[in-house]
N, C-alpha and C positions, 0 to 999 in steps of 0.2 A: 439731529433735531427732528421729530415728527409732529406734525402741524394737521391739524383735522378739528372738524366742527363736532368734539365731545368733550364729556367731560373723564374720561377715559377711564370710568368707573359702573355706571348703570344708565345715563343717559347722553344723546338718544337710543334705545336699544334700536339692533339692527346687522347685517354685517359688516360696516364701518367700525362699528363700537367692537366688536368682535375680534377686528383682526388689529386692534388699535390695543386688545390687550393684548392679543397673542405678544405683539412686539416687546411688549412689557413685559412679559414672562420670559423672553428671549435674549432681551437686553439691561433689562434692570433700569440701573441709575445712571448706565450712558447714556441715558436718553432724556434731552431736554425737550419740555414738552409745549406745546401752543394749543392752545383748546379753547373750552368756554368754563365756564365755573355755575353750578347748581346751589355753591352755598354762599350766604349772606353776607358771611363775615371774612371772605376771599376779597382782596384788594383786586381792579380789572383794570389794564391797560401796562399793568409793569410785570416785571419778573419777580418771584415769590419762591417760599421752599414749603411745596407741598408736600402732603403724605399718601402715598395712595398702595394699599394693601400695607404696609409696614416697611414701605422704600420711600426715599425721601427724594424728590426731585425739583428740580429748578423748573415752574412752571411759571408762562405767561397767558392769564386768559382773555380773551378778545373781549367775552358780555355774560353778562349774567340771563340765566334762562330759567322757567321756571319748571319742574321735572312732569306736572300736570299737564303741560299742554303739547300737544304731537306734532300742531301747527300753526305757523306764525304768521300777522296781518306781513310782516314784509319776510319773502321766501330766505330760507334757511343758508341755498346759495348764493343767494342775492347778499346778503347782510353777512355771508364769510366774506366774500370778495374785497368788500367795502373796507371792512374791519380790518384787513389781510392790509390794505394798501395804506388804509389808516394809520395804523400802528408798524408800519414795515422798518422804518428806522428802530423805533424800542425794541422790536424784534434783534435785529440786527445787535443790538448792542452786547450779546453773551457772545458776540464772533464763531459761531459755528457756521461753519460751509458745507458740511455733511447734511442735507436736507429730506427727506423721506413724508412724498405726501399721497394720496390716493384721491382727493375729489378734484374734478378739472378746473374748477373756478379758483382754488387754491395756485395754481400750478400758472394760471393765467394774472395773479394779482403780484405774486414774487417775483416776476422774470429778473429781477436784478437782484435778489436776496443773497442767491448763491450759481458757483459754478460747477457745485459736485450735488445734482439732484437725480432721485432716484424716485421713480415714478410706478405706481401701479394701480394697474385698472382693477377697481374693485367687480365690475360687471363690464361685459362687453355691449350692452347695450344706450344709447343714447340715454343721458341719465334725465334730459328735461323730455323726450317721449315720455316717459312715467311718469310727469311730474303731478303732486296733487294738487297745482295750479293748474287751470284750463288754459293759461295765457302762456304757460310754461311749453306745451306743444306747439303754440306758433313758431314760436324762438328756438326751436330743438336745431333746425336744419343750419340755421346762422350759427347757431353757438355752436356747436361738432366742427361748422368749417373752419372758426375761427382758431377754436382747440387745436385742431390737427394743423393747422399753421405755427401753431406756439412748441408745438408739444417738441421739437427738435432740440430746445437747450435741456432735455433729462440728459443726464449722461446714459440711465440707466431703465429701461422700461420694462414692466411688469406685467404680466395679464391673467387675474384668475376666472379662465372660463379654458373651452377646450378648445381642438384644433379649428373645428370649423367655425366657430363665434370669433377666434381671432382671424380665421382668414374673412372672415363676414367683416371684421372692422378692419382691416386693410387694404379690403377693396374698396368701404364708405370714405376714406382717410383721398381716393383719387389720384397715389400716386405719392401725397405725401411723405405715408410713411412704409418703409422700403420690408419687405419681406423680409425674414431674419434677424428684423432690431426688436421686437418684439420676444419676448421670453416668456412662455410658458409657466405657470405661476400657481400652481393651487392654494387652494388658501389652508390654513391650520387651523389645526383643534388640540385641546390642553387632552394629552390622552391619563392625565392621571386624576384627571374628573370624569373625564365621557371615555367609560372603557364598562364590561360587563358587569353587571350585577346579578345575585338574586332576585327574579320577578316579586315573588312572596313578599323579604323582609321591603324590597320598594313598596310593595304596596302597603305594607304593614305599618310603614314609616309616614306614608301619607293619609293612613287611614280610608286607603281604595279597599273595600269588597273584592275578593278572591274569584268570586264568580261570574263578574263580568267581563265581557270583552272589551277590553279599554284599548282606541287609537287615539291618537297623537300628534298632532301637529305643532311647531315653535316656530319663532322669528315674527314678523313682522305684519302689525296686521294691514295690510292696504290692498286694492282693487287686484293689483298684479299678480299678488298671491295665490288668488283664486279659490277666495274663499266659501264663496256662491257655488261654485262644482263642487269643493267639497264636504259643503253640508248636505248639497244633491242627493251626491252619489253614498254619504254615509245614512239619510234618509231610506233609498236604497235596499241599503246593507242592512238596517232594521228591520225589514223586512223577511229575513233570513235568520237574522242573529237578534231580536226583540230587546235582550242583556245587554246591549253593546252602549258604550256611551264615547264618543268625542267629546278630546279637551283642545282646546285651543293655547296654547300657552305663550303668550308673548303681548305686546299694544302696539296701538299706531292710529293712526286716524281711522280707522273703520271700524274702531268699536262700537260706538253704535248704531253704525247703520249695518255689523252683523248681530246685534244684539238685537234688531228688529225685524232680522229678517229671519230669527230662531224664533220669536215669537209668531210671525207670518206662518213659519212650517208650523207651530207646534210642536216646538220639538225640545220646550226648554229645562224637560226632566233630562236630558239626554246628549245635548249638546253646550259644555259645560266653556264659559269665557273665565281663563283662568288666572289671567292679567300676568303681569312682569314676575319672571323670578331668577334668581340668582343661578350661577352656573351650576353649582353643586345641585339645586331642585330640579334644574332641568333635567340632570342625568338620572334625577331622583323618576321625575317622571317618564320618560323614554325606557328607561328598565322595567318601569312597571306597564309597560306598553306590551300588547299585543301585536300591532300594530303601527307604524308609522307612516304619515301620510305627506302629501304635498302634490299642488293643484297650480302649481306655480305657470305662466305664460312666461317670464321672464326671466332668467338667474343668469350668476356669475359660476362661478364653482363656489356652491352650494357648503358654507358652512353647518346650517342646519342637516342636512343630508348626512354629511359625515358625522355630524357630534352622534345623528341616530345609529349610521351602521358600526361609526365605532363601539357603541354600546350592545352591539350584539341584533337590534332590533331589525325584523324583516319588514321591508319598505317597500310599499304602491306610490311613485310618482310622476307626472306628466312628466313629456319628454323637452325640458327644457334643456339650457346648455349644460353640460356638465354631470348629464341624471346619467346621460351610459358607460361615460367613466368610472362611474360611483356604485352601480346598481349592476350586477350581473344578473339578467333573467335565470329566473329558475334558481339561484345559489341565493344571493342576501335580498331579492325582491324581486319587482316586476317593473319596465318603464312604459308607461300606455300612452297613445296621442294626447295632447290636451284637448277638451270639449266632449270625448268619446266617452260618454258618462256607461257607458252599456256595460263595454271593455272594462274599463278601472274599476266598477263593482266586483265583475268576475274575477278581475286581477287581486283584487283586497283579498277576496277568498281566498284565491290560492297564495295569499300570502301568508296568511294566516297557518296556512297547514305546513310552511317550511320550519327547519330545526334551528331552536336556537340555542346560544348565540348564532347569528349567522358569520359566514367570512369576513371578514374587516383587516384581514393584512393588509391588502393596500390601501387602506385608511390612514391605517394608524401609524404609515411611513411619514406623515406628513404630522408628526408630531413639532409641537412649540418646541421641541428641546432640539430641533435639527433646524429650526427655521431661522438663528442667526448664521452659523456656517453655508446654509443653504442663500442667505441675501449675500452674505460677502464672496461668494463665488465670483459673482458680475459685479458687485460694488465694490471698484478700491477706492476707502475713503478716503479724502484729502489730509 
């Protein structure tokens, strides 16, 4: 059973929603699902037989949500929790013990659901630090200690970031949680969507101009991202390269407060918001990239990152977790400090000037199609 706050189809976009299909692509219809429901005519609180890509699965959804809005008067985690303990018995009733979940508030409302759970950190960073609640930061430090007190009945725990974000969360954990129960996790990408293409027939296909310098950016739009440095330093990079246009591709709450901050620069011949698109566009636009960006303060291992270098594209990214695993200097891009707007323009250039496709074998090891074998290594299910 995997239990998450989506609807395990297009919302919310993000890397939850991300690796919430990988599983699906891995697992099919062994997988009974808990989520939320986007459409009208889904019944919510019981179990149902969904359709989702052309497999049919036994789904229960907690609430219905509406695909328009990014953020809710009562928080996202707040009202899985609820939901989670609400409905924990009708849950229960398909008797699966095999449970597989990634948000912490999930993990904190089951403790009696099951005895064979398998746990993974989507990010290694405190998830209400980020939170787009301001009251969400007060509560960060309670809620992590309380987590790491729970977090002992996983059987099986997961971590997609690198070595030193997981030692950074096992020295926050105080003790709790013991060096080596932790496992090393990256996250996956569908490599037979995000794999090389033709720059040309991309662009041809989206009706981009051949002449411009097109970069790139996908995933999520919110503060953490860093989205402000990188309209900065692509402001910059105009400078140099006058042809050059940023597309932003993805939503989130800060659509319009960067949609106001493009008009601020003047910059909105050039700095293009390209709102949600499907995984097939994404790869559609990332091959027609010149360039691939990210400004991030924050990550897990970097699904966006990889869908880019699996596609061949040379990549300027801050150095959050995960960026130097992903990004060899000099071969598929460059990794610069975050904040260092000077550095990251110089670095866009020289990325520009690498050969592509660039390297992505160790990318594209981390394909959907090894990522069941690769969970039941550590998972023996009940």
């Amino acid at each position: 059973m995997f239990i998450d706050f989506t609807n395990y189809e297009d919302y919310p976009i993000g890397g939850y929603l991300s690796f919430a299909k990988n599983m699906i692509d891995a697992f099919g219809s062994q997988l009974a699902l808990v989520g939320i429901s986007t459409n009208p005519d889904e019944p919510v609180g019981q179990w149902f037989k969904k359709n989702i890509g052309g497999i049919e699965f036994d789904f229960f959804a907690l609430a219905r949500y509406k695909k328009s809005k990014t953020k809710h008067i009562i928080p996202d985690r707040l009202a899985t929790y609820f939901l989670i303990k609400l409905y924990n018995r009708r849950i229960n009733q398909i008797e699966i013990k095999n449970v597989f979940i990634q948000r912490q508030e999930i993990l904190l409302a089951l403790r009696t659901l099951s005895n064979s759970i398998c746990f993974s950190f989507a990010g290694m960073e405190n998830p209400l630090s980020i939170s787009k609640y301001w009251y969400g930061k007060l509560l960060a430090r309670y809620f992590e200690r309380y987590f790491f007190k729970e977090l002992s009945i996983a059987k099986v725990i997961l971590a997609r970031g690198d070595d030193a974000s997981i030692d950074g969360l096992i020295r926050r954990s105080g003790g709790t949680i013991s060096p080596g129960t932790v496992i090393k996790f990256p996250t996956r990408i569908n490599t037979e969507i995000f794999r090389p293409l033709s720059k040309e027939e991309a662009r041809l296909g989206l009706s981009l101009p051949l002449t411009h310098v097109i970069v790139v950016t996908t995933g999520r739009l919110a503060e953490f991202k860093g989205w402000r440095f990188m309209i900065d330093c692509f402001t910059d990079l105009c400078a140099t390269l006058p042809d050059s246009r940023l597309y932003f591709i993805g939503e989130g709450e800060a659509f319009n407060e960067i949609k106001a901050y493009i008009s601020e620069c003047n910059m909105e011949r050039y700095v293009i918001l390209g709102g949600k698109k499907s995984q097939q566009e994404v790869a559609l636009y990332l091959n027609a990239a010149d360039l691939f960006i990210m400004g991030s303060m924050k990550e897990g291992w970097s699904t966006s990152l990889m869908e880019a270098i699996a596609c061949g594209v040379p990549s300027c990214v801050t150095d959050f977790s995960s960026a130097a695993d992903i990004v060899i200097d000099g071969v598929n891009g460059y990794v610069v400090s975050a904040g260092d707007r000077t550095r990251f323009v110089e670095y866009m250039l020289k990325s520009l000037k690498l050969f592509r496709p660039v390297r992505n074998d160790h990318v594209v090891r981390y394909s959907t199609r090894n990522l069941k074998t690769d969970i039941l290594k550590y998972w023996n299910l009940s």
